[in-house]
Residue frames as qw, qx, qy, qz and C-alpha x, y, z in Angstrom:
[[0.036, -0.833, -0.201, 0.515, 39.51, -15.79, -46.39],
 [0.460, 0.686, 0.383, 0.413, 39.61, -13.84, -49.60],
 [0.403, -0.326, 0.083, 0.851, 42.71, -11.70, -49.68],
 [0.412, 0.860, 0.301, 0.010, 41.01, -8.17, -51.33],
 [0.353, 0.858, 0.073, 0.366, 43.05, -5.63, -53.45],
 [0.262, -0.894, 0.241, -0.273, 43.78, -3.27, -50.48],
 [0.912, -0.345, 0.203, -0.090, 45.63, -6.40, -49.13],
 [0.719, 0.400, 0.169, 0.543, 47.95, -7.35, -51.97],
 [0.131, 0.803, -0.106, 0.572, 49.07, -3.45, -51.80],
 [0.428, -0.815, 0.282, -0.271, 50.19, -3.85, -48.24],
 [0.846, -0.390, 0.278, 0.232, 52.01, -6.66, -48.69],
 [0.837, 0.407, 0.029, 0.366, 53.84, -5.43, -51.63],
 [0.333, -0.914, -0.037, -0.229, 54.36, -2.32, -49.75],
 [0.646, -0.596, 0.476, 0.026, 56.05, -3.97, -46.66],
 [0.901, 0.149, 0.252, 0.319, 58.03, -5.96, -49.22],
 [0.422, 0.629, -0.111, 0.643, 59.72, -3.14, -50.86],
 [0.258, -0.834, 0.195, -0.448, 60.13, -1.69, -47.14],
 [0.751, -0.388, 0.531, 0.056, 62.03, -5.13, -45.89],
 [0.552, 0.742, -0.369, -0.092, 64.98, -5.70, -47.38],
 [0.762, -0.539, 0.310, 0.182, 67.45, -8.93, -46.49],
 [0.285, 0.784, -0.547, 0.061, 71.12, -8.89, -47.66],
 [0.839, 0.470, -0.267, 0.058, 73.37, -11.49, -48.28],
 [0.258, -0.846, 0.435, 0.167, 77.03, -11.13, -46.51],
 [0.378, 0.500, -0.776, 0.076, 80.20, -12.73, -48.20],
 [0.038, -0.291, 0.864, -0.410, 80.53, -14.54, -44.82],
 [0.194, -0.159, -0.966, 0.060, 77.39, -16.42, -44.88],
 [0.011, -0.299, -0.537, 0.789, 75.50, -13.79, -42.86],
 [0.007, 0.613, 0.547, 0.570, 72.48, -12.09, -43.82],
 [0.058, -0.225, -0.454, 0.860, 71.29, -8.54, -42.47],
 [0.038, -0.741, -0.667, -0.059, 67.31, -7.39, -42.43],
 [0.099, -0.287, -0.282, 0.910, 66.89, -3.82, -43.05],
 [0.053, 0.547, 0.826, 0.125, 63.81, -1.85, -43.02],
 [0.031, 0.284, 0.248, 0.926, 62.30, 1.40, -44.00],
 [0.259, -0.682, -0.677, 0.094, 59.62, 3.17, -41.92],
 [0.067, -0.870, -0.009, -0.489, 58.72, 6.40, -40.06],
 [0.879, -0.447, -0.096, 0.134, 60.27, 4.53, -37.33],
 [0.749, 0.069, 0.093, 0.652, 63.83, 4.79, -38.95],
 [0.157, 0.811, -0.012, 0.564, 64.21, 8.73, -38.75],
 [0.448, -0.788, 0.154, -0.393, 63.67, 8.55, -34.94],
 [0.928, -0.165, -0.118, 0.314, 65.72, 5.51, -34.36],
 [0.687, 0.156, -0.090, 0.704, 68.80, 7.72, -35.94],
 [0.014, 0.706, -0.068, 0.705, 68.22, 10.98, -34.67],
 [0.710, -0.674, -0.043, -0.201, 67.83, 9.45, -31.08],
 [0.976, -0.030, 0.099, 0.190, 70.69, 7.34, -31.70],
 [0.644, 0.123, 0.071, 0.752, 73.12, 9.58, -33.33],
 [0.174, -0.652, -0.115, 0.729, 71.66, 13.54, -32.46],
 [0.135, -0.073, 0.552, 0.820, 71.70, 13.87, -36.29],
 [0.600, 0.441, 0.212, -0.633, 68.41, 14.94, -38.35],
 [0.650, 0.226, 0.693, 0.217, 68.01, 11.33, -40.88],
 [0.481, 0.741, 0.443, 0.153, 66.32, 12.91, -43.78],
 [0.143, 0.924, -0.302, -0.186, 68.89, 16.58, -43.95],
 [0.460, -0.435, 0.698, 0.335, 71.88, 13.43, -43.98],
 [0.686, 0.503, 0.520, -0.075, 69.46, 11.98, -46.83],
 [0.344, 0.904, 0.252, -0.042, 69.78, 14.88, -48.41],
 [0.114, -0.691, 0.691, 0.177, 73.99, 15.37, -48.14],
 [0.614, -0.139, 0.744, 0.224, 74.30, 11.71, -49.27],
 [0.580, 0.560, 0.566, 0.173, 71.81, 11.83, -52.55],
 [0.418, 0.900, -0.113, -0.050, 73.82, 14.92, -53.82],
 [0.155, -0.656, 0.667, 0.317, 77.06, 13.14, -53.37],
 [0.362, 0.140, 0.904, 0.178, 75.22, 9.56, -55.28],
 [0.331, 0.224, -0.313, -0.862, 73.06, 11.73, -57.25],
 [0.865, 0.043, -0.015, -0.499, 70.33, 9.76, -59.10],
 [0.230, -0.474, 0.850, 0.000, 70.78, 6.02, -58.55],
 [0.667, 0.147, -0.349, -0.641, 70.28, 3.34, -60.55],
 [0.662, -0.313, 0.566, -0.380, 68.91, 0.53, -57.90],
 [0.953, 0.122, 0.216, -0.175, 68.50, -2.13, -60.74],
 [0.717, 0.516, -0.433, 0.179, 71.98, -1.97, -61.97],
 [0.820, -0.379, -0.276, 0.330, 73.10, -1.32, -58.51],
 [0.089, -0.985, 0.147, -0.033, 75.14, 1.06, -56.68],
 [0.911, 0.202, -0.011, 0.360, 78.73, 0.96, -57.74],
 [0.209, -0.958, 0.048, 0.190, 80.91, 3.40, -55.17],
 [0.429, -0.246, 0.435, 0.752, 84.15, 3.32, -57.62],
 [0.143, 0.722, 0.462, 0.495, 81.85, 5.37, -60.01],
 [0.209, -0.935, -0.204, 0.199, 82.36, 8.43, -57.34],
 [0.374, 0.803, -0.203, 0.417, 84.55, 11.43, -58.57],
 [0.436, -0.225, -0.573, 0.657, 87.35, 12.12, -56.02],
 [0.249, -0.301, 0.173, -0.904, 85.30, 15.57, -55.17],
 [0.593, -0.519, -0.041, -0.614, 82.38, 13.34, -54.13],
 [0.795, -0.263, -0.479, 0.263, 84.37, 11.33, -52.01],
 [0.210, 0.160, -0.282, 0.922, 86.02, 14.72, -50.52],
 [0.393, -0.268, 0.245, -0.845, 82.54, 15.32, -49.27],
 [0.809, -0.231, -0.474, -0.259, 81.50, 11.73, -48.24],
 [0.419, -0.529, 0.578, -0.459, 81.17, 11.10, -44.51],
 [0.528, 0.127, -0.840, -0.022, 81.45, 6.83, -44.68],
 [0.001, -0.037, 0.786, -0.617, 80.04, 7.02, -40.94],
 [0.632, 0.141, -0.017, -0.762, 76.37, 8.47, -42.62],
 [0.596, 0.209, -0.571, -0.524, 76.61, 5.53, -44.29],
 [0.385, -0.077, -0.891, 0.228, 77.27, 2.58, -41.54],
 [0.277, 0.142, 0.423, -0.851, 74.53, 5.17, -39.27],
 [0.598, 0.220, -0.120, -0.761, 71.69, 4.69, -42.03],
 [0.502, 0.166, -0.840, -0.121, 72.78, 1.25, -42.36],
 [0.070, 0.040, -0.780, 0.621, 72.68, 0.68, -38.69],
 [0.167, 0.095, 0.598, -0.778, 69.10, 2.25, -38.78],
 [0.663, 0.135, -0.110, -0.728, 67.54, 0.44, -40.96],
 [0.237, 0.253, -0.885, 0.312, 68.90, -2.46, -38.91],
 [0.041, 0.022, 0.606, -0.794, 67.55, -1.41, -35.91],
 [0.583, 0.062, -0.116, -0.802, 64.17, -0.78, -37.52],
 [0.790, -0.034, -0.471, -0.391, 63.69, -4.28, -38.67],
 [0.751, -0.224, -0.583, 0.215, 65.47, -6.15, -35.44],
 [0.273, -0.920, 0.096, -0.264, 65.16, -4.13, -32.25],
 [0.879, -0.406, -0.047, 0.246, 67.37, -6.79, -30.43],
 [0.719, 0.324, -0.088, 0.608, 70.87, -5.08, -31.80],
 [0.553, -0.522, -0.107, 0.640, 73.26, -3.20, -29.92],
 [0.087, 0.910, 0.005, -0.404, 74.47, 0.10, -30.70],
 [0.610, 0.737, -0.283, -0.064, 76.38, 1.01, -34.03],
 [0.110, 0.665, -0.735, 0.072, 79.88, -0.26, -33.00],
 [0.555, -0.112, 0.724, -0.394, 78.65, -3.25, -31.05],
 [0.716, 0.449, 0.363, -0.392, 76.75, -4.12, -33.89],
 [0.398, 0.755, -0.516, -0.075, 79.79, -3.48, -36.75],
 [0.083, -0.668, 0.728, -0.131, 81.61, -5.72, -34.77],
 [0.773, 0.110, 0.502, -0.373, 79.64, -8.59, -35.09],
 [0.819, 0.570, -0.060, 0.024, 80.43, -9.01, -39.29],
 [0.801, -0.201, 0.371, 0.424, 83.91, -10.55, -40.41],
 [0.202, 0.028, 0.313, 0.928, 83.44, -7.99, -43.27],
 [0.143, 0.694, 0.380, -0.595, 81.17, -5.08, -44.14],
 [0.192, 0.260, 0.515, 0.794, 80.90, -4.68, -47.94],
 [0.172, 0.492, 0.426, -0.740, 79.05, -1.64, -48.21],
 [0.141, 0.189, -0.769, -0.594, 79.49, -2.29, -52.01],
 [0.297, -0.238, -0.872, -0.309, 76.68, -4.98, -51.78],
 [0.005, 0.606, 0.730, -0.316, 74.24, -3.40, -49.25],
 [0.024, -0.385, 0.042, 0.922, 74.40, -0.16, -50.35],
 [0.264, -0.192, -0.697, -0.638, 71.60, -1.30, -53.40],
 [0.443, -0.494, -0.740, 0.109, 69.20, -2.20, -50.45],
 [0.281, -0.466, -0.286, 0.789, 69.99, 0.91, -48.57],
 [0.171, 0.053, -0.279, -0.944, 69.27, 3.26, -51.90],
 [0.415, -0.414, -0.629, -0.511, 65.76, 1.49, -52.75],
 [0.346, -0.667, -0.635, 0.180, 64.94, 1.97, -48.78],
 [0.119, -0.386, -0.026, 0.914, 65.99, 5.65, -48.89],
 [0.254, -0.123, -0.436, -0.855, 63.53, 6.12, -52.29],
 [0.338, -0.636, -0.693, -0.023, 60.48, 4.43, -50.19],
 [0.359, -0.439, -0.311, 0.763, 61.30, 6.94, -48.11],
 [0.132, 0.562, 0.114, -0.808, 60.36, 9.60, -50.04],
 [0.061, -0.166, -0.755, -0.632, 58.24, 8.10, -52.55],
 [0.372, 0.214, 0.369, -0.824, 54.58, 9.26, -52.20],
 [0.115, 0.396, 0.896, 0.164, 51.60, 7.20, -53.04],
 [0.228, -0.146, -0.310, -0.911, 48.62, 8.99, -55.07],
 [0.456, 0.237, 0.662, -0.546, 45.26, 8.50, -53.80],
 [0.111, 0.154, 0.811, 0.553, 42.80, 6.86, -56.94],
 [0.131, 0.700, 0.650, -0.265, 39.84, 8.50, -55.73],
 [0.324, 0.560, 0.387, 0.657, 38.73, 10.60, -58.38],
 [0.118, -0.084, -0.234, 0.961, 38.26, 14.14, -57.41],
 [0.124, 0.691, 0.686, -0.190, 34.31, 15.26, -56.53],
 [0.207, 0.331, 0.284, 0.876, 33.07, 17.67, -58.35],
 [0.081, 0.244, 0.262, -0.930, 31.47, 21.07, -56.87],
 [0.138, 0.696, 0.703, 0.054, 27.69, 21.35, -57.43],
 [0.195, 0.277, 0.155, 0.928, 27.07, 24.47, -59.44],
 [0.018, -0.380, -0.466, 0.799, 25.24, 27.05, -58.02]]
């Protein structure tokens, strides 16, 4: 079967939306990006995903994913307004997205021997910018039959 165009674009897609990590300890965690992952955390934690989005990316401003996110680069003001819990929550729910089988945030923490957020936190920013990256449609625009 002759994979077409439209194909290739969905799988790079779901590739930039599935992300596995690494752990120090051997481990490895699968998060994923979807419309799924708003309702996971807003069921899960009462919070609205995308307004936290929007408190985190003005304390990490603009991030650069290919050098990596490096949280000893934060001023102490934006650590006076970082909440470290957003961060193991968004982690958690783009956990949850890609393996339903986990347990709730604490249950789930408790599982790793360590939690560098240092080294997921590059995975976590590039599935927050799918998130609100928007694909263009290529279809040219039709033009209006004059009158």
């Amino acid at each position: 079967m002759k994979s077409t165009i439209r194909d290739k674009r969905a799988a790079i897609k779901e590739a930039r939306m599935l992300k596995v990590v690494d752990l120090p300890d051997g481990k490895q965690i699968a998060l994923q990006s979807s419309a799924v992952t708003a309702i996971l955390y807003k069921s899960q934690f009462g919070k609205d995903f995308f307004a936290d989005m929007i408190k985190l990316s003005k304390v990490f401003g603009t991030v650069n994913t290919e050098k990596g996110v490096d949280l000893s680069d934060l001023s102490y003001e934006d650590l006076d307004r970082l909440d470290m819990t957003v961060l193991y929550q968004v982690t958690w729910a783009f956990a949850k997205n890609a393996d339903d089988s986990i347990g709730d945030l604490q249950t789930w923490l408790a599982q790793f021997d360590t939690f560098p957020l240092q080294d997921i936190m590059t995975a976590v920013s590039d599935l927050i910018a799918n998130l609100f990256t928007t694909t263009k449609n290529s279809k040219a625009p039709t033009k209006r039959a004059s009158r």
